[in-house]
C-alpha positions in Angstrom: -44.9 13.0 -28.8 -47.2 9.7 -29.5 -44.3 8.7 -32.2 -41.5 9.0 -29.1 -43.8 7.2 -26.8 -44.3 4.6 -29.5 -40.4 3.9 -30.1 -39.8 4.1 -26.3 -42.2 1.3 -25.4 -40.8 -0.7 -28.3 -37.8 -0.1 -26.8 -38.6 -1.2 -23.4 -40.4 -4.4 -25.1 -37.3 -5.3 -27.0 -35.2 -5.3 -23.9 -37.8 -6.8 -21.6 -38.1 -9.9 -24.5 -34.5 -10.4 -24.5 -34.3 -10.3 -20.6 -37.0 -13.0 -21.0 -35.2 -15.4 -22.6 -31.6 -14.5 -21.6 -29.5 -16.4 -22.7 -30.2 -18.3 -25.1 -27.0 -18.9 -26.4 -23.5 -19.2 -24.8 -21.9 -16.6 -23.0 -18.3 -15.6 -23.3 -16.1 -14.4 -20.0 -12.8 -12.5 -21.3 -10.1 -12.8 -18.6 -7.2 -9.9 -19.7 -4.5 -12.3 -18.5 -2.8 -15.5 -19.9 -4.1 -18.4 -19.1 -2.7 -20.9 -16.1 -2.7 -17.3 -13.8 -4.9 -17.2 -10.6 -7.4 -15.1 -11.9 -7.7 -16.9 -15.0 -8.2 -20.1 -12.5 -10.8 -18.3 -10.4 -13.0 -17.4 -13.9 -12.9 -21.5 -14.9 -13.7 -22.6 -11.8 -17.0 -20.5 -11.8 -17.9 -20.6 -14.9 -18.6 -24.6 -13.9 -21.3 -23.8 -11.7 -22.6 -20.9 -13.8 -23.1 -23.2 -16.8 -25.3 -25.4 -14.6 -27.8 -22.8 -13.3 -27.8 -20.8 -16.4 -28.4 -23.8 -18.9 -25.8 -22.7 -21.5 -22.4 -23.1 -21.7 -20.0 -20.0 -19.8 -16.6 -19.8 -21.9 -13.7 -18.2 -20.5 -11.4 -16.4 -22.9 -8.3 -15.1 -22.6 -7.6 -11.8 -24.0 -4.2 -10.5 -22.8 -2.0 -7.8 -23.1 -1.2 -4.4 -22.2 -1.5 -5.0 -18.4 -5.2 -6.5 -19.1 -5.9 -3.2 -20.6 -6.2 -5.0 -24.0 -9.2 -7.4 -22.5 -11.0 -4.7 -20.8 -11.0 -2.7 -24.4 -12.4 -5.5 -26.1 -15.7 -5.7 -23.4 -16.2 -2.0 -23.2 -16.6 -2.0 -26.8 -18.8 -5.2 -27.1 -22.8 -5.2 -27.5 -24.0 -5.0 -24.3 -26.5 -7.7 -24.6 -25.5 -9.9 -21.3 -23.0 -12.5 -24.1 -19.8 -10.6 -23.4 -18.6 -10.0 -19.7 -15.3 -9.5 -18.0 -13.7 -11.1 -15.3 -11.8 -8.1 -14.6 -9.2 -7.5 -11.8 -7.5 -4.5 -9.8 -5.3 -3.9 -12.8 -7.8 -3.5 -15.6 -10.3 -1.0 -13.5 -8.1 0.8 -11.0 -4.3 0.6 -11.5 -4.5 0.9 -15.1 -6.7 4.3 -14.8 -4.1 5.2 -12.1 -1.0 5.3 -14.7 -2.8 5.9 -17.7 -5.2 8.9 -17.9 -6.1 8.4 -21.5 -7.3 4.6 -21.7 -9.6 3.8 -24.6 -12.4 3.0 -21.9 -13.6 4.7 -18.7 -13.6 2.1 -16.0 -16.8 4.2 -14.3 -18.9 4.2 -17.5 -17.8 1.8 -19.9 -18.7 -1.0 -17.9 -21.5 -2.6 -15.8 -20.5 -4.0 -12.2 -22.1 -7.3 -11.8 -20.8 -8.3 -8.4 -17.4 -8.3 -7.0 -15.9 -12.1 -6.6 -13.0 -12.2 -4.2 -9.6 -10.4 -3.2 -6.3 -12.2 -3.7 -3.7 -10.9 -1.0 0.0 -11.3 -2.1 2.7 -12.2 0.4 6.4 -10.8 0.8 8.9 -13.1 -0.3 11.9 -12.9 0.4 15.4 -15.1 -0.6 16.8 -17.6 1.7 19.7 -16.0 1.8 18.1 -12.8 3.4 18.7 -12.5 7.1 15.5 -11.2 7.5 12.5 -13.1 9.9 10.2 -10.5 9.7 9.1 -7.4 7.8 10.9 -5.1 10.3 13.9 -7.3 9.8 14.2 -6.6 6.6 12.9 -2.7 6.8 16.4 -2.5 8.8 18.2 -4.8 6.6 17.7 -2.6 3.6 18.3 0.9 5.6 21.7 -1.1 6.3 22.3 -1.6 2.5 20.3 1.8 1.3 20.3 0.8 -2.8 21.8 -3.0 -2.5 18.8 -4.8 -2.6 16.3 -5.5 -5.7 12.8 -6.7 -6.2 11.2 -8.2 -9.1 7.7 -7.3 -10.6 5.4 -9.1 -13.0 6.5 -5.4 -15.0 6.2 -2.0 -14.6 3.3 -0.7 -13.0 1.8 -4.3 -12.2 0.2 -4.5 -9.1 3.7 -5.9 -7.4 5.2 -3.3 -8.8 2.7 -1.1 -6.6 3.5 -3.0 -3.8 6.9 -2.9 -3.9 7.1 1.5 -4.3 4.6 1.2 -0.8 7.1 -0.9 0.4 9.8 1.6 -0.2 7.9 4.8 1.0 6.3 3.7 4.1 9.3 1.7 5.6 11.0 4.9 4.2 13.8 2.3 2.3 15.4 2.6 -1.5 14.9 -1.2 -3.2 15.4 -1.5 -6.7 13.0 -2.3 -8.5 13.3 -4.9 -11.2 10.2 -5.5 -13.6 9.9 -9.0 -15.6 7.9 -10.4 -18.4 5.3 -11.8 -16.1 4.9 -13.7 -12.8 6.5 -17.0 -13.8 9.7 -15.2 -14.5 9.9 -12.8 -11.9 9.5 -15.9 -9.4 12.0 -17.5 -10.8 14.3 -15.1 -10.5 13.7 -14.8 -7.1 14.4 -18.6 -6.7 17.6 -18.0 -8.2 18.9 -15.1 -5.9 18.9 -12.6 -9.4 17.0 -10.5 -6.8 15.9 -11.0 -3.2 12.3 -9.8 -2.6 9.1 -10.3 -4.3 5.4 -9.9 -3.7 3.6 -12.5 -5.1 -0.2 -14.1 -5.2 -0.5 -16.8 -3.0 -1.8 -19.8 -5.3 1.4 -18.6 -7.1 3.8 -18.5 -4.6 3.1 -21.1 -1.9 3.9 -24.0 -3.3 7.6 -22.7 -3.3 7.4 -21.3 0.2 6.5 -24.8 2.0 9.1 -26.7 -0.2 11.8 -23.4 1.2 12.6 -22.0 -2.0 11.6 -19.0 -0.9 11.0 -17.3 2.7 7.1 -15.6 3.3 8.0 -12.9 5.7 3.9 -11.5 5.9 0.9 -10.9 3.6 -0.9 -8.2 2.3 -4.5 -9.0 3.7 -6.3 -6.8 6.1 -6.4 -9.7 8.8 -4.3 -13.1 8.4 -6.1 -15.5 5.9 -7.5 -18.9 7.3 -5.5 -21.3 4.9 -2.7 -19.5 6.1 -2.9 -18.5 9.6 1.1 -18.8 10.6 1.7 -15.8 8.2 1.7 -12.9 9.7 0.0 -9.5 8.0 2.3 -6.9 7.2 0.0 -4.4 8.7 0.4 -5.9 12.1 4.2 -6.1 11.8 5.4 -2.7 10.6 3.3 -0.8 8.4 -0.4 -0.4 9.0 -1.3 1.0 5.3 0.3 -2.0 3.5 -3.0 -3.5 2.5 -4.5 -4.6 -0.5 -4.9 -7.2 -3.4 -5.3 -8.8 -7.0 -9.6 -8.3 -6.6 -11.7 -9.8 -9.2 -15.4 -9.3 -10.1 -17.8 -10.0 -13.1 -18.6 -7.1 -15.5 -20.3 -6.6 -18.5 -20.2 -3.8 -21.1 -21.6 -0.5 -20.3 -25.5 -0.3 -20.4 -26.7 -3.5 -19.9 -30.2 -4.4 -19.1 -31.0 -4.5 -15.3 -32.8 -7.4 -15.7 -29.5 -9.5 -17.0 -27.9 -8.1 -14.5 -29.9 -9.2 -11.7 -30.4 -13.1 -13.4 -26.0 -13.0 -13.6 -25.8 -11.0 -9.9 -28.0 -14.2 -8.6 -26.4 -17.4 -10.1 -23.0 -15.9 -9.6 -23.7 -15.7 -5.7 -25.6 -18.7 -5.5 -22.6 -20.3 -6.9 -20.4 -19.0 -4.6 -22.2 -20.0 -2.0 -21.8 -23.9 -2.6 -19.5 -25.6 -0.5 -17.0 -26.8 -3.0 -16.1 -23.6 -4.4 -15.6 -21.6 -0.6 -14.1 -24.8 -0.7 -11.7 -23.5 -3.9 -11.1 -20.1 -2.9 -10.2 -21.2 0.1 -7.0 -23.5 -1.1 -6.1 -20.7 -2.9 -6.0 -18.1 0.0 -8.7 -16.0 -1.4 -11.2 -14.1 0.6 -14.6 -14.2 -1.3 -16.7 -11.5 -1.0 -19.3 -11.3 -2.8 -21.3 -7.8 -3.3 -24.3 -5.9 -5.1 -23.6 -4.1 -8.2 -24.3 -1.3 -6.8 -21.6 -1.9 -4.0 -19.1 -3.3 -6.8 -19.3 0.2 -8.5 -18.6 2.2 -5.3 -16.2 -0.2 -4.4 -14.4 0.3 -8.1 -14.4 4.2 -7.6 -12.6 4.5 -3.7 -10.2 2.3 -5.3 -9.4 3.8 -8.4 -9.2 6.9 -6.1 -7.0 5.3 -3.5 -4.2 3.7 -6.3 -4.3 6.8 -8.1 -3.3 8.4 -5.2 -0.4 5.9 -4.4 0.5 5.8 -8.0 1.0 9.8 -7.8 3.0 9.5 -4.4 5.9 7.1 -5.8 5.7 8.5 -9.1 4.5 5.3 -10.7 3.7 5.9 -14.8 2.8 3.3 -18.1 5.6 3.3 -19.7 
């Protein structure tokens, strides 16, 4: 029993050491998407700040593929000593456990919340071309043409894709769905009439919907967004339960000291904090949250819950 006691406090020493003098070299943030994306923008932008107060540098590095699944594998499976975290999104820890049962990492215990950063709501798009004002224009506009009308995706089972199948059920219409190789293209297709509706993120899309390539007919946030206030939420217009986002928060590997995690919980609030970067989100029609990790891993298992649910109702599957 001594011997176990022994190895247990050597343990604890080791850990408390490292916690001491954390970090001492710099630390690497995978982002599971290409770069140039909003989420990838959101990781840059703090790891500015977070390079500051933590007196080495913060790397963001893009490890995509697989619907982010690809980046989130790599983190779960690195050493869980505070160098390696993940600025992980919606897709990596809810949708993709919502489609694909047997993922090489279990979003609940592969992974240690840090805080959650900020939900991106997406807005409808819709063609110019579309006679449609409104969300319950175009709800009746596609009962009209039952099967007529397409929308595009980032790909199948993205989170647009997800949007576009709650679409579908709750405004009880049949659009086709039409997945692309990304956001860029699906856009772009959009722009070009190939198809006439789209959910997109808003750094994405706006640009396009002030210069009238496209038409914003409402966005996914709970409550209209402050950069945006014109745009109305679909909830208010037609369908209470369309409500969501691209959320983002910072994780590291599975088992990391609590200490580390409290030193990275603090900096990465105080940095959001600072004027310039509510600032930041801001432009970029982001709500910033902000949480505990304790709140961020409750918050991760309702969703994963709620999407697998949805995912189940429209018959949504990884190809």
């Amino acid at each position: 029993m001594s011997r176990l006691l022994a190895v247990l406090f050597l343990v604890l020493s080791c850990a408390a050491a490292q916690a001491q003098t954390y970090p001492a070299k710099p630390i690497r943030v995978v982002v599971p998407f290409p770069p140039g994306g909003s989420i990838d923008i959101m990781a840059r932008r703090l790891a500015i700040p977070l390079t500051a107060k933590l007196g080495q540098s913060v790397v963001v590095e893009n490890r995509a593929g697989a619907g982010s699944i690809v980046g989130g594998t790599f983190v779960a499976q690195a050493p869980n000593d505070g160098y390696t975290l993940l600025f992980a999104s919606s897709s990596t820890l809810t949708l993709a456990p919502a489609i694909s049962p047997k993922l090489p990492y279990d979003p609940n215990k592969d992974f240690t919340p840090v805080s959650l950063i900020g939900d991106l709501p997406f807005l409808l798009l819709v063609h110019p071309s579309v006679p449609a004002s409104n969300v319950r224009d175009l709800i009746a506009l596609a009962k009209a043409r039952p099967g007529q009308m397409n929308y595009s995706s980032f790909g199948n089972a993205t989170t647009n894709h997800f949007f576009g199948e709650m679409l579908n059920s709750m405004g009880g219409v049949k659009i086709t769905h039409v997945p692309y190789k990304g956001g860029a293209p699906a856009l772009t297709a959009l722009i070009a009439g190939e198809v006439q509706i789209m959910f997109d993120s808003t750094p994405a899309s706006m640009p396009r919907v002030q210069a009238g390539s496209v038409k914003a007919l409402g966005i996914t946030s709970a409550k209209r967004v402050a950069s945006y206030p014109n745009i109305p939420t679909i909830a208010e217009q037609a369908l209470p339960d369309l409500v969501g986002g691209a959320w983002f928060g910072v994780l590291g590997p599975g088992g990391m000291s609590e200490q580390i995690v409290n030193l990275l919980h603090k900096e990465i609030i105080d940095s959001l904090a600072a004027p310039e970067m509510k600032a930041e989100f801001a432009k970029n029609g982001v709500e910033m949250i902000g949480s505990t990790p304790r709140e961020f891993a409750e918050f991760i298992r309702r969703e994963t819950i709620r999407w697998t649910k949805i995912a189940r109702d429209n018959n949504i599957r990884a190809e």
